[in-house]
C-alpha positions in Angstrom: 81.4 97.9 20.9 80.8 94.6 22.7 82.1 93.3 26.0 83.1 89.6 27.3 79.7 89.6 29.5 77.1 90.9 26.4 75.7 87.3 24.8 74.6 87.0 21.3 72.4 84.9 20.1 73.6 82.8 17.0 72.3 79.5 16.1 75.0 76.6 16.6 76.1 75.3 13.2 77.2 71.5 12.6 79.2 69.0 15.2 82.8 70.0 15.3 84.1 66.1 14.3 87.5 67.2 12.6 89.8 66.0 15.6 92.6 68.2 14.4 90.4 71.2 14.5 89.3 70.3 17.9 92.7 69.9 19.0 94.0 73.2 17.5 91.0 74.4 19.7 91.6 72.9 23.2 95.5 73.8 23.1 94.3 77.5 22.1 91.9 77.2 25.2 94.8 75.7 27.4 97.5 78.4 26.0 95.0 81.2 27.0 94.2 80.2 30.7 97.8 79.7 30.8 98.5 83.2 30.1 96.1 84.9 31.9 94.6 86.0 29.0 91.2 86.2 30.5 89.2 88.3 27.9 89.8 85.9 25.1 89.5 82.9 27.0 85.8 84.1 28.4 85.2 84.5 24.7 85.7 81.1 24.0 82.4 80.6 26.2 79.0 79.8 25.1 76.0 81.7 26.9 74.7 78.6 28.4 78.0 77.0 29.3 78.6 75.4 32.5 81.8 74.8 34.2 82.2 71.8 36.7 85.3 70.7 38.8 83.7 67.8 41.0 85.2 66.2 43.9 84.4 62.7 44.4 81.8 63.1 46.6 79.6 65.1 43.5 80.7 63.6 40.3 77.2 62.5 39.8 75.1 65.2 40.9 76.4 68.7 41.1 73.2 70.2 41.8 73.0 68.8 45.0 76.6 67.8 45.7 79.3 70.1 47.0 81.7 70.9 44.2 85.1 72.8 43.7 83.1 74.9 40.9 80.3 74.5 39.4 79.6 77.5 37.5 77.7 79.0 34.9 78.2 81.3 32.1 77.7 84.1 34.5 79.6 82.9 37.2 82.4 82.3 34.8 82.4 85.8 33.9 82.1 87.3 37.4 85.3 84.6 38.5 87.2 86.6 35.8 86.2 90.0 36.9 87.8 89.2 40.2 90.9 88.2 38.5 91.2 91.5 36.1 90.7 93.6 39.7 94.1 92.2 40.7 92.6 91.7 43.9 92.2 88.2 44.4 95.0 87.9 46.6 95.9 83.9 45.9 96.9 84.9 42.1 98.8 88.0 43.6 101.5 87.5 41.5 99.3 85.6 39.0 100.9 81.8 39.0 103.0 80.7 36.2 101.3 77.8 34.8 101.7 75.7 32.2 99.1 72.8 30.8 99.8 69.6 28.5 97.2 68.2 27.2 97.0 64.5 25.5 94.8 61.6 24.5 92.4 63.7 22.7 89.5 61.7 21.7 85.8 62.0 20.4 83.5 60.7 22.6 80.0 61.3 21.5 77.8 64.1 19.6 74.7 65.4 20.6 72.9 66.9 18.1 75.2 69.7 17.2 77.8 68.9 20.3 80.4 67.5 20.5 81.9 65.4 23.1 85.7 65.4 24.1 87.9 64.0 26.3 91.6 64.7 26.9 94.1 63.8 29.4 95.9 67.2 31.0 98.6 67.9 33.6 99.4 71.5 34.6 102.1 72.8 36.0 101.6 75.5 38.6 104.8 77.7 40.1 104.0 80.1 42.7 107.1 81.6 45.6 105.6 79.1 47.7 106.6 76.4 45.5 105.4 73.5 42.2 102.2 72.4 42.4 101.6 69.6 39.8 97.9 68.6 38.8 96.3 66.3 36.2 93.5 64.6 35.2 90.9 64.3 32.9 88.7 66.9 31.2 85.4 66.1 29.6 84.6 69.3 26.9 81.6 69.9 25.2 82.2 71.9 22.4 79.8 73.6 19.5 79.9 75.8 16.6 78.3 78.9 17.2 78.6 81.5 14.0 81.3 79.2 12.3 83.5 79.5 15.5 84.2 76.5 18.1 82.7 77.5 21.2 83.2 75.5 24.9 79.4 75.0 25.8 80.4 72.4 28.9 84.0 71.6 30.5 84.4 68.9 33.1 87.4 68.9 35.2 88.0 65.7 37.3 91.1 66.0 39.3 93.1 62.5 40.1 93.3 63.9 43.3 89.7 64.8 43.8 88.9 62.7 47.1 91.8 65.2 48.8 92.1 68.5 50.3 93.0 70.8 47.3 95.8 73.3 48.8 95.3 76.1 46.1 92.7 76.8 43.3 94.7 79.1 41.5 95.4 77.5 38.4 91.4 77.3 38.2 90.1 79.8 36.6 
């Protein structure tokens, strides 16, 4: 039996260009993270996949830049390990959240990636009260063993030049 963490290595198959396929795919992605249902959203992952939340200060170089998160596949998977312990006291209860995501476009495709945008706003309810966010969220996806697979996602808040009051709702 394999676990979230264990990679594979699977050779990625052809752009994902169907745009109703890809959204199928990003509102399964959204649904899970909404959810909390962190072992099948970690599964959506590519090995190599990075995950970036920039402020505005590092939206072009991350590597040097301070970000919100800038994470990779492993960091991804120890984020969700904290958040299966039920000791990460800021989702203690976990928040009720709720995404909608629009204005899915192509945007490029890079070899075998592909290139998404979409527009988002999530809803966020904690005892403390609504927190709203949107913005924009820049995917790059691949087929890996017939499956869609996120190899990249970019989160740029519209509020990203601000103090953030709560990361909750960022997995």
């Amino acid at each position: 039996m394999t676990t979230a963490a264990e990679t594979t290595v699977a050779e990625p198959g052809p752009a994902v260009t169907d745009l109703e396929e890809i959204a199928r795919f990003l509102y399964r992605e959204a649904r899970l993270a909404d959810e909390h249902d962190y072992d099948a959203w970690e599964q959506l992952w590519t090995d190599d996949a990075k995950y970036w939340v920039p402020t505005s200060d590092s939206l072009l170089a991350p590597e040097t830049q301070m970000s919100v998160i800038y994470d990779n596949r492993r960091r991804i998977g120890t984020r969700l390990q904290q958040l299966r312990t039920g000791k990460r006291y800021a989702q203690a209860p976990p928040s009720n959240l709720r995404r909608v995501v629009s204005n899915i476009e192509i945007l490029d495709t890079e070899g075998t990636d592909t290139v998404v945008g979409a527009n988002f706003m999530l809803f966020e309810s904690k005892p403390r009260g609504i927190e709203i966010w949107a913005g924009r969220t820049t995917y790059r996806l691949r087929r890996v063993a017939g499956e869609v697979k996120l190899a990249a996602k970019t989160v740029v808040l519209v509020n990203n030049a601000e103090a953030i009051p709560t990361l909750g709702f960022l997995i």
